[in-house]
C-alpha positions as a printed Julia matrix, in Angstrom:
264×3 Matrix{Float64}:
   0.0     0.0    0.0
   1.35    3.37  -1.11
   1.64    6.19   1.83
   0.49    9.27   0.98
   1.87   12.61   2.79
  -0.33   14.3    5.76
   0.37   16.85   8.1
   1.52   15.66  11.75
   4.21   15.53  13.18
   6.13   18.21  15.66
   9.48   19.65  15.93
  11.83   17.42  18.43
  12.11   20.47  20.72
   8.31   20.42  21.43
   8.03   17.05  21.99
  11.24   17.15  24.14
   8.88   20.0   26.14
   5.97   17.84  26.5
   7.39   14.81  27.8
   9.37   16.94  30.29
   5.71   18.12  31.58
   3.71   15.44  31.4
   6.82   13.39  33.55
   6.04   15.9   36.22
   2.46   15.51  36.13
   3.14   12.02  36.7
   5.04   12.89  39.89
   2.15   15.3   40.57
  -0.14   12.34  40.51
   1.97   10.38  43.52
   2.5    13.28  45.61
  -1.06   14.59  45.66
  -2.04   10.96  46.19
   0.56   10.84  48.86
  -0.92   13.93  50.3
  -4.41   13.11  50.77
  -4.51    9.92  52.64
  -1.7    11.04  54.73
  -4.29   13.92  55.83
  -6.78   11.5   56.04
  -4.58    9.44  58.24
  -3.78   12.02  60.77
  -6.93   13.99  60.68
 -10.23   11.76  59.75
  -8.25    7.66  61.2
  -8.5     9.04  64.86
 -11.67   10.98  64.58
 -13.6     8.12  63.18
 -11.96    5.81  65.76
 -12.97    8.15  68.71
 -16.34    7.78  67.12
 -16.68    3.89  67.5
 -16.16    3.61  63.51
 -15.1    -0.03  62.94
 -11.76   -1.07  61.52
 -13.13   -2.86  59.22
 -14.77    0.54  57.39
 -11.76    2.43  58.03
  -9.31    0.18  56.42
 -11.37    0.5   52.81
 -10.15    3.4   51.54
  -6.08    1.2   52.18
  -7.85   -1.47  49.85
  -8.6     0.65  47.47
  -5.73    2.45  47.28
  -3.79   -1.03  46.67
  -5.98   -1.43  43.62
  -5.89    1.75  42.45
  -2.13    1.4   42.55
  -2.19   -1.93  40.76
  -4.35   -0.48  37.93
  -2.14    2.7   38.06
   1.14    0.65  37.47
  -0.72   -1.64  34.7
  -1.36    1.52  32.73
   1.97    3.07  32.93
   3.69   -0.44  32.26
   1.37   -1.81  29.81
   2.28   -1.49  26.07
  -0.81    0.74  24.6
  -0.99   -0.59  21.36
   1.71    0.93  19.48
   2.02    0.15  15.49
   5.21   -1.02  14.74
   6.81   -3.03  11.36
   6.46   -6.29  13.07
   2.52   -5.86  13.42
   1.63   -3.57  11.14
   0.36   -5.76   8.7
  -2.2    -7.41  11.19
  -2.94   -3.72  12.87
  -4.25   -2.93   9.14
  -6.47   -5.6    9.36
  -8.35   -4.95  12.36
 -10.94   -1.9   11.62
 -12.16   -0.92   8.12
 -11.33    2.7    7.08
 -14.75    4.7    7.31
 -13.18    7.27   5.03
 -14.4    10.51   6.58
 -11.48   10.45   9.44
  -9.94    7.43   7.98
  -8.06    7.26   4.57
  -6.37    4.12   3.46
  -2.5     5.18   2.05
  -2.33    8.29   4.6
   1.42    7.72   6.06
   2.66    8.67   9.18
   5.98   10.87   8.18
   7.4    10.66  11.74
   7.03    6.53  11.76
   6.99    6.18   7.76
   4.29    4.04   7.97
   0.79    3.34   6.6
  -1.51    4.72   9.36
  -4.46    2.06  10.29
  -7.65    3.18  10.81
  -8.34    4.76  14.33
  -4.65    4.86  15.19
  -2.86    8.44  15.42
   0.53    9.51  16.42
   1.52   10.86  19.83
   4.03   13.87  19.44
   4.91   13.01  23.04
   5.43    9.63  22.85
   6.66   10.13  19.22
   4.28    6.81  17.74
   1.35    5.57  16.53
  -1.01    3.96  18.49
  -4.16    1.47  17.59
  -7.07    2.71  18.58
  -5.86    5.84  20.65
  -7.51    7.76  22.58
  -5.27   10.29  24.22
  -1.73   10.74  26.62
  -2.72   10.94  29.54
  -0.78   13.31  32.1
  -1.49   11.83  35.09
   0.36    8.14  34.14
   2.57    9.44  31.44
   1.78    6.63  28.91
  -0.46    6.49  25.93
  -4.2     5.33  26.68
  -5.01    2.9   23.81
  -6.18   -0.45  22.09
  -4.74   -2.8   24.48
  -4.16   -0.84  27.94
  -7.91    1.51  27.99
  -9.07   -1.04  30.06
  -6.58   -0.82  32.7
  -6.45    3.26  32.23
 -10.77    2.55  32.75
 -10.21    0.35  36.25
  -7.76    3.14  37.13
 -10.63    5.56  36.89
 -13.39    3.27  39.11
 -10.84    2.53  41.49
 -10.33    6.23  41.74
 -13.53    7.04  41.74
 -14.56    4.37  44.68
 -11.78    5.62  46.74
 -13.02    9.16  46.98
 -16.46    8.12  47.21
 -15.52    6.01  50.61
 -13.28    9.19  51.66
 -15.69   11.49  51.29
 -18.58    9.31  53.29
 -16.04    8.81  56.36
 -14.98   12.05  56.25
 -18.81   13.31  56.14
 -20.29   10.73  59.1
 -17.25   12.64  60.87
 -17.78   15.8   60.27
 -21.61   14.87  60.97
 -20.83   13.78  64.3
 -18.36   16.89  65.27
 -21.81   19.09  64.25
 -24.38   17.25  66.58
 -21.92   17.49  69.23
 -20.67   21.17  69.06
 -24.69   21.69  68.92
 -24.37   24.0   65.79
 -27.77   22.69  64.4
 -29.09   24.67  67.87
 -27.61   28.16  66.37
 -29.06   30.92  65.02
 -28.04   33.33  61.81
 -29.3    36.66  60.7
 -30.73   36.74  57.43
 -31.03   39.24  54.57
 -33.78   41.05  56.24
 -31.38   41.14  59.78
 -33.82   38.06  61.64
 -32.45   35.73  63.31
 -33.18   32.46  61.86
 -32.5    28.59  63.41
 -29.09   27.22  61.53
 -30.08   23.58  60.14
 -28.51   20.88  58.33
 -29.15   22.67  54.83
 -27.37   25.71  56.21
 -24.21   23.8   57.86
 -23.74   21.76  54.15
 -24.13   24.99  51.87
 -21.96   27.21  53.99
 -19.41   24.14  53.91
 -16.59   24.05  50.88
 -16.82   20.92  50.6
 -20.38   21.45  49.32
 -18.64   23.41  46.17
 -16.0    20.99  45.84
 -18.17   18.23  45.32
 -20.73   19.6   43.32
 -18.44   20.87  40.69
 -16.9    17.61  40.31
 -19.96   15.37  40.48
 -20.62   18.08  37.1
 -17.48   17.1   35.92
 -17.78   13.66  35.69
 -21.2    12.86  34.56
 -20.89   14.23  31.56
 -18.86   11.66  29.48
 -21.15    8.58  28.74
 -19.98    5.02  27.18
 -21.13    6.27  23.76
 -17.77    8.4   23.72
 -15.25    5.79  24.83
 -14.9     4.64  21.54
 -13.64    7.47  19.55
 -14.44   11.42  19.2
 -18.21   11.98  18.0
 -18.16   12.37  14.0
 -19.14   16.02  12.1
 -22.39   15.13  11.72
 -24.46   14.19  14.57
 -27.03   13.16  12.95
 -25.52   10.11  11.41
 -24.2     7.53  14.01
 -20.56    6.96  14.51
 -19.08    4.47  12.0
 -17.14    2.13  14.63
 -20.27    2.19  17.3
 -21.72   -1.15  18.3
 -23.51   -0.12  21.27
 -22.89    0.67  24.73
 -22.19   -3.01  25.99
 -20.11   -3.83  22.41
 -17.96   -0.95  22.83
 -17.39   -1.32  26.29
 -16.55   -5.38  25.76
 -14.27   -4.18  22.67
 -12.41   -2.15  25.32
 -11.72   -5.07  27.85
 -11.36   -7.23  24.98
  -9.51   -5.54  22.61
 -10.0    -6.84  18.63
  -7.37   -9.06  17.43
  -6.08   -9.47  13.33
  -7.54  -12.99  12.42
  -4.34  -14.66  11.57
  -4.09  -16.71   8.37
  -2.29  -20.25   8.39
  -1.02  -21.63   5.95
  -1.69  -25.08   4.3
């Protein structure tokens, strides 16, 4: 198959730049991670302990964080589908070229070879990847064909482990307001009278109230109809490679595979 020129590709001195960033962000990652459950340790551990919280409850966000960590390692360590010589004639093989973002013959100039379809050269880790999705900062590895499930378990893990956090942390900080008898209080409103302060007022005058809400807003706004590839031009058409939710999501944790030809 002939390659045909197309325009990506970056100068070595950016992508020198970017890896140099996104290697921080990856220490970033361990240090904040560091940072919270050694606060949680020494702030929320006794508290909750003081409040007859079993051991058993307190020791879930630990289990977690072991998973998380296993899932974290698997997508920094686990090859994300990169298209090299050796497979390249199998990576061809595995998804049809819808061409609208997928021509057959477009070559990659940096890698000097034919691009397959849904693949796409990262400047940072200067190669193409099957099925990629994006570089993520936070493990400093390309998320695609053969490690998004891993980078997806990272997420859950994540996801449960602040989850758990936040409900120990609230029962505690529950607990410390029914026993400083706050909910007995009184504010002055807008029109100066003094009004009873309730459990509505103690949550919304709370920044943990903000916190949370912004990132509950965050995160429920990506469905499993994106994990498969950006959304095409036209909306109105469906998106070439979509099988539906449960499809996509088992081509994810089982990731499609050449069919490999023997011969007689």
């Amino acid at each position: 198959m002939n390659c045909t020129s197309h325009k990506e590709g970056n100068s070595t001195l950016d992508t020198t730049m970017a890896s140099k960033l996104y290697t921080e962000d990856l220490a970033q990652a361990i240090s904040s991670t560091g940072a919270v459950y050694t606060e949680f340790t020494y702030e929320v551990f006794g508290y909750c302990r003081d409040m007859d919280t079993t051991l058993t409850s307190l020791s879930v966000p630990y289990v977690l964080l072991v998973v998380k960590s296993c899932f974290f390692y698997l997508c920094i360590r686990r090859e994300p589908g990169t298209v090299t010589k050796k497979r390249h004639a199998g990576q061809l093989q595995v998804y049809p070229y819808d061409k609208r973002i997928f021509y057959p013959g477009v070559c990659c100039p940096t890698c000097q070879l034919v691009k397959p379809a849904r693949s796409k050269h990262c400047r940072v880790c200067n190669r193409c990847v099957q099925r990629f999705d994006h570089h993520c900062v936070w493990v400093n590895n390309c998320i695609g064909a053969q490690n998004t499930r891993y980078f997806l378990l990272y997420l859950l893990s994540v996801c449960a482990m602040a989850a758990d956090m936040a409900l120990l942390t609230g029962d505690m900080l529950l607990h410390a307001v029914v026993r400083s008898g706050i909910l007995q209080g009184h504010y002055v409103d807008d029109d100066g009278q003094q009004q009873q302060a309730g459990m509505l007022f103690v949550i919304q005058t709370s920044n943990e109230w903000y916190k949370g809400r912004g990132n509950i807003c965050q995160h429920c706004h990506p469905s499993p109809d994106h994990l498969c590839g950006p959304p095409a031009s036209d909306q109105s058409k469906r998106w070439f490679y979509s099988r539906g939710v449960l499809r996509n999501l088992g081509e994810i944790f089982f990731p499609l595979r050449p069919v490999q030809k023997k011969d007689n």
